[in-house]
Every structure is written in C-alpha cells, then in structure tokens.
BAMAR-851226 format. One line per 8 residues: number of its first residue (from 1); for each residue z, y, x of N, C-alpha, C, CB. Coordinates in Angstrom, 1 decimal. Glycine has a CB too. Example, Ala and Ser with C-alpha at 12.3 -4.5 7.8 and 13.67 -1.06 7.14 Angstrom:
<nodes>
1> 7.8 -5.7 13.2 7.8 -4.5 12.3 7.8 -3.3 13.2 9.0 -4.5 11.3 | 7.1 -2.2 12.8 7.1 -1.1 13.7 7.9 0.0 12.9 5.7 -0.6 14.1
</nodes>
This chain:
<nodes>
1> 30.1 -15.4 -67.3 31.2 -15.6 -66.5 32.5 -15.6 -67.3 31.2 -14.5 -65.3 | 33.6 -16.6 -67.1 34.5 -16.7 -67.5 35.5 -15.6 -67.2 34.7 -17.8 -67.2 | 36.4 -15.1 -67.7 37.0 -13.6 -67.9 38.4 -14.4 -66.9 37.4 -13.0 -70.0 | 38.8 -13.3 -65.8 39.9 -13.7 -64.9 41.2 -14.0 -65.9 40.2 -12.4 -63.7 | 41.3 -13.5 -66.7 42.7 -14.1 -67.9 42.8 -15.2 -68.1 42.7 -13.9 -69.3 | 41.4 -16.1 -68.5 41.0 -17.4 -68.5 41.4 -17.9 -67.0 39.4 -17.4 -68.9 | 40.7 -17.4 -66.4 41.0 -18.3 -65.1 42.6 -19.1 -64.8 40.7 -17.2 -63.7 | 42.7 -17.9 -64.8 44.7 -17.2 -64.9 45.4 -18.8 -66.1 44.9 -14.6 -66.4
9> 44.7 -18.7 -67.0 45.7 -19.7 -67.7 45.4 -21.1 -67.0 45.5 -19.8 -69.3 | 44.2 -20.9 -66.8 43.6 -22.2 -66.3 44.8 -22.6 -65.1 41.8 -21.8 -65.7 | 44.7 -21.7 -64.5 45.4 -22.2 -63.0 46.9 -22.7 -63.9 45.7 -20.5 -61.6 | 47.5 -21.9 -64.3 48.9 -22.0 -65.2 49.2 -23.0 -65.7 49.1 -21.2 -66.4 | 47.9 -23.7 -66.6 48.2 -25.1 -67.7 47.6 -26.2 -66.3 46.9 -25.2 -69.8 | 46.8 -25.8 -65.6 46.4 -27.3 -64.9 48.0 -27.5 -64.1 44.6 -27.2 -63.7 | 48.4 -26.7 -63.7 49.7 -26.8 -62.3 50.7 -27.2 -63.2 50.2 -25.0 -61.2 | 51.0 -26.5 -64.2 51.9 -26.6 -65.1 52.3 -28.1 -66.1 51.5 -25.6 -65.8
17> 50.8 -28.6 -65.9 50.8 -29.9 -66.3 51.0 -31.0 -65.5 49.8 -30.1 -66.6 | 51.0 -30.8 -64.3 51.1 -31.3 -63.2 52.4 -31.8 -63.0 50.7 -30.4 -62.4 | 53.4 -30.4 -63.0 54.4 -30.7 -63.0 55.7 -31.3 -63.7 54.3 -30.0 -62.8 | 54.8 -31.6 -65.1 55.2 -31.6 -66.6 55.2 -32.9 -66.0 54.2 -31.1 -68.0 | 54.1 -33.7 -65.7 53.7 -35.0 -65.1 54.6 -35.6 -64.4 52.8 -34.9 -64.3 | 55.2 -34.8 -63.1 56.0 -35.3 -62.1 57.7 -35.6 -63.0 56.0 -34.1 -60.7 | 58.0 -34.2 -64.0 58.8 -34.5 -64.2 59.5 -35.4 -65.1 58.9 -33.7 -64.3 | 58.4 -36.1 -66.3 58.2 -37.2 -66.8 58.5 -38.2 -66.2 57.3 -37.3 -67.2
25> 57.5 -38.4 -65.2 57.9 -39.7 -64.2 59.3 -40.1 -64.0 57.4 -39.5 -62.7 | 60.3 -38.5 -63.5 61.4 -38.9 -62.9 62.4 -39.2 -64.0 61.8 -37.9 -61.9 | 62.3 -39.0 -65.2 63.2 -39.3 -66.8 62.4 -40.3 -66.7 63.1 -38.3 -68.3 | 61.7 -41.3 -67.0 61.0 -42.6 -66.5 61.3 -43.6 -66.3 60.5 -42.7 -65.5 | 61.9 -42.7 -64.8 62.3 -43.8 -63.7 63.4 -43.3 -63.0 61.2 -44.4 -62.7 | 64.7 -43.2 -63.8 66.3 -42.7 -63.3 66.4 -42.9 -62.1 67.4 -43.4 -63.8 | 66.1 -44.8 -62.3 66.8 -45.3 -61.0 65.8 -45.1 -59.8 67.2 -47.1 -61.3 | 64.8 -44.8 -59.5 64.4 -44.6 -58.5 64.7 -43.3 -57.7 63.3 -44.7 -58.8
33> 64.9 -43.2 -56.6 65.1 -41.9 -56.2 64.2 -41.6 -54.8 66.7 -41.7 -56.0 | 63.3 -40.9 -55.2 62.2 -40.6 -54.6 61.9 -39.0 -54.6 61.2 -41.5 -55.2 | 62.1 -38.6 -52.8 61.6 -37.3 -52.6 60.5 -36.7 -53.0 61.6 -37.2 -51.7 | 59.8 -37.8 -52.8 57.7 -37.3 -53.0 57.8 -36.7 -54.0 56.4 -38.6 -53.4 | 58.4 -37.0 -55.1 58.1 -36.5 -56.7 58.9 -34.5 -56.2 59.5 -37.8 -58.3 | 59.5 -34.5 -55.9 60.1 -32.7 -55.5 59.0 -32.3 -54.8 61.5 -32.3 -54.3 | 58.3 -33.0 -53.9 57.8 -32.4 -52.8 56.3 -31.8 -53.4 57.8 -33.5 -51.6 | 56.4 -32.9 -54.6 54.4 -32.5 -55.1 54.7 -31.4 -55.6 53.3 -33.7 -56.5
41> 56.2 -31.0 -57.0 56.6 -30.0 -57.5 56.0 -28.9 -56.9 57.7 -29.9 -57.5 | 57.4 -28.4 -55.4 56.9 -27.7 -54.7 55.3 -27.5 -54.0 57.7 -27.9 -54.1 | 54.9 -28.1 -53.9 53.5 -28.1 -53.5 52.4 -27.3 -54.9 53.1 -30.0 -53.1 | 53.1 -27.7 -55.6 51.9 -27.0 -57.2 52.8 -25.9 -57.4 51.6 -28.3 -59.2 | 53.7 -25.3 -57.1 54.4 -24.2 -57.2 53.8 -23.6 -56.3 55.8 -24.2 -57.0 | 53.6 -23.4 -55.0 52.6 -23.0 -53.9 51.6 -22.7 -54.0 52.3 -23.5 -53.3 | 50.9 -24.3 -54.8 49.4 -23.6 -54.7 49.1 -22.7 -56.0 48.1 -24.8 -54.5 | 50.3 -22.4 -57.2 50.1 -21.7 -57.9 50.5 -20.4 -57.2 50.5 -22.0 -58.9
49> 51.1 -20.3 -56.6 51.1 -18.6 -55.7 49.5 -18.3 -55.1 52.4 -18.5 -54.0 | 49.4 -19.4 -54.7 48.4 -18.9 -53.8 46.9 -18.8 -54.3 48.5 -19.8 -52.7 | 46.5 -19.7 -55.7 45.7 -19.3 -56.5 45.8 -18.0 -56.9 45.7 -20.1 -57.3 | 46.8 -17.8 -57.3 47.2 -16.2 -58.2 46.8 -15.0 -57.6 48.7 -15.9 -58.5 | 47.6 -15.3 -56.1 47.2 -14.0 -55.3 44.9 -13.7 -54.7 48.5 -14.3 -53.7 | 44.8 -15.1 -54.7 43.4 -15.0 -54.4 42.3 -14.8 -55.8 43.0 -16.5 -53.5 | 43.3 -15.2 -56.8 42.3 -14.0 -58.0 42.3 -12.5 -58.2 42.8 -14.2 -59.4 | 44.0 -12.7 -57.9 44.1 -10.9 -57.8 43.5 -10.1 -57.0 45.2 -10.5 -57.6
57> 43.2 -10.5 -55.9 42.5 -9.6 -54.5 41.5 -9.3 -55.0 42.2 -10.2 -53.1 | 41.6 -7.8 -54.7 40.3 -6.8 -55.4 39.3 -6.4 -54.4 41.0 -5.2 -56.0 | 39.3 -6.2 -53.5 38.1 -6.4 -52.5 37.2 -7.4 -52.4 38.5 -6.3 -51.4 | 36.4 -7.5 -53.3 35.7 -8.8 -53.3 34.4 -8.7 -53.3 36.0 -9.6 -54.5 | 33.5 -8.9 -52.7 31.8 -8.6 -52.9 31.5 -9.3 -54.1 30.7 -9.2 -51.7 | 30.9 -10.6 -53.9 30.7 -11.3 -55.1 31.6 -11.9 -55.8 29.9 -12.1 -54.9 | 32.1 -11.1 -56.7 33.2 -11.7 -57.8 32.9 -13.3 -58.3 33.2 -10.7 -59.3 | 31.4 -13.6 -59.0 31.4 -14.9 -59.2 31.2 -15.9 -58.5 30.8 -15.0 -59.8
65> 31.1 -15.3 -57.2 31.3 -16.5 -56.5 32.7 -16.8 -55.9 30.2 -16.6 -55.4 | 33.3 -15.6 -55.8 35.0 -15.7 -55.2 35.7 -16.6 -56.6 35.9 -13.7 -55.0 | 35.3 -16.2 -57.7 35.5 -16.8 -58.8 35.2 -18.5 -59.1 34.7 -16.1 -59.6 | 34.0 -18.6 -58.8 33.7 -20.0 -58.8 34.5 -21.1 -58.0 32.4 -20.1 -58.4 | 34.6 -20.1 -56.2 35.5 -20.9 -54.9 36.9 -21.3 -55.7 35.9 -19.7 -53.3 | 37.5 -20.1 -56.3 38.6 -20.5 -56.9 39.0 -21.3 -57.8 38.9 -19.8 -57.3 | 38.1 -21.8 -58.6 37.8 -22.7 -60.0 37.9 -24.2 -58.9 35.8 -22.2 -61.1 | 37.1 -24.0 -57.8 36.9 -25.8 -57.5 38.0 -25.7 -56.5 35.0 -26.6 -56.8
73> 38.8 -25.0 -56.2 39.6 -24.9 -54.9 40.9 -25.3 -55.4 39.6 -23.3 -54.3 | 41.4 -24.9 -57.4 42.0 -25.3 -58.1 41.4 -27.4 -58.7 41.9 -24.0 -59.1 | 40.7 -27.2 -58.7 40.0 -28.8 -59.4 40.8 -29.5 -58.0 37.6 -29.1 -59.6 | 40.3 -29.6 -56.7 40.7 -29.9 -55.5 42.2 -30.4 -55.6 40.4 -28.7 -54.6 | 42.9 -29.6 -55.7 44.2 -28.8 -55.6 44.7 -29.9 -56.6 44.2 -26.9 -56.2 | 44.6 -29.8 -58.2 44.8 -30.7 -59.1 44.6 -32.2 -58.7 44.1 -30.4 -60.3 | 43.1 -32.4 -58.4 43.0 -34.1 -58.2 43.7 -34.1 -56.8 41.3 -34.9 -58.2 | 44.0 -33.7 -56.0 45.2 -34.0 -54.7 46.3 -34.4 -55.3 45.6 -32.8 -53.6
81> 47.0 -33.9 -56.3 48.3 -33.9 -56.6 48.2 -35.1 -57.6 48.8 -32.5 -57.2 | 47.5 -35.1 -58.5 47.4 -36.0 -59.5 47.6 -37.5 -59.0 46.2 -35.8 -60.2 | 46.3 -37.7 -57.4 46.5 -38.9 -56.8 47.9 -39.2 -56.0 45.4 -39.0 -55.9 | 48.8 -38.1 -55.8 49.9 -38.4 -55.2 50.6 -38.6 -56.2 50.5 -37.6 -54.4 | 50.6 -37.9 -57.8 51.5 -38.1 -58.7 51.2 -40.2 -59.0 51.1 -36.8 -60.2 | 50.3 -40.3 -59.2 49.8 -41.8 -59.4 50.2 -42.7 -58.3 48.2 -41.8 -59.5 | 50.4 -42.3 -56.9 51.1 -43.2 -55.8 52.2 -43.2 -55.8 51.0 -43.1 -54.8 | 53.3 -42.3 -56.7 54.2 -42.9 -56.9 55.0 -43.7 -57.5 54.6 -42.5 -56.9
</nodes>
C-alpha cells in the first residue's frame, strides 16, 4: 500500500498541474476572455480541500480501500477538469 504522504503529493502535483494548465492557456490566449478558465481553477482548488480532508479522516475501517476510493475519486476529478481544460 502506497504511504498517505504519497497520496498527499499525488493529490498536490495532479491539481496543481491542472492548474498550471489553465493558467498557461490564459498567457496563450490574452485576447480571449473567458470565465470557464477561473471557474475550473476554483473547482481544482475545491476538490483539493476536499481530497485532503477525506485522507485525513481518521475513523476509517478499511484504510485501503478508503485509500483506493480516494486515488480513483482523484483520477475522476483530474480527467473532468482536463476535458473542460481542452474545451476551452
């Protein structure tokens, strides 16, 4: 089993990349002025809270599987955003 530190960066560099992504786009493309691109930001800002806090919760029966939910709940999370980063 992969060590929650790991998980932890995991969540960090996938969201973090994400955002790295959106922000690229918008140096890009000056002249466009398009909300969507803030809105995905905010949205991977979110679901990094909300990843973080559902690793940290310590009442957990089966850790690897609360572990695993979290791993594809993040994959999810990334390819949603990625396909909105790409529609814009």
């Amino acid at each position: 089993m992969a060590s929650v530190k790991n998980l932890k960066k995991d969540v960090n560099y996938v969201l973090g990349d994400i955002v790295d992504a959106v922000y690229l786009w918008e140096m890009f493309n000056p002249t466009v002025k398009n909300d969507a691109a803030q809105v995905i930001v905010d949205e991977a800002f979110a679901s990094y809270d909300t990843l973080i806090a559902k690793i940290n919760k310590k009442n957990v029966e089966n850790k690897k599987a609360h572990f695993k939910a979290v791993r594809q709940e993040l994959e999810q999370i990334a390819t949603s955003l990625v396909r909105k980063i790409n529609s814009l």
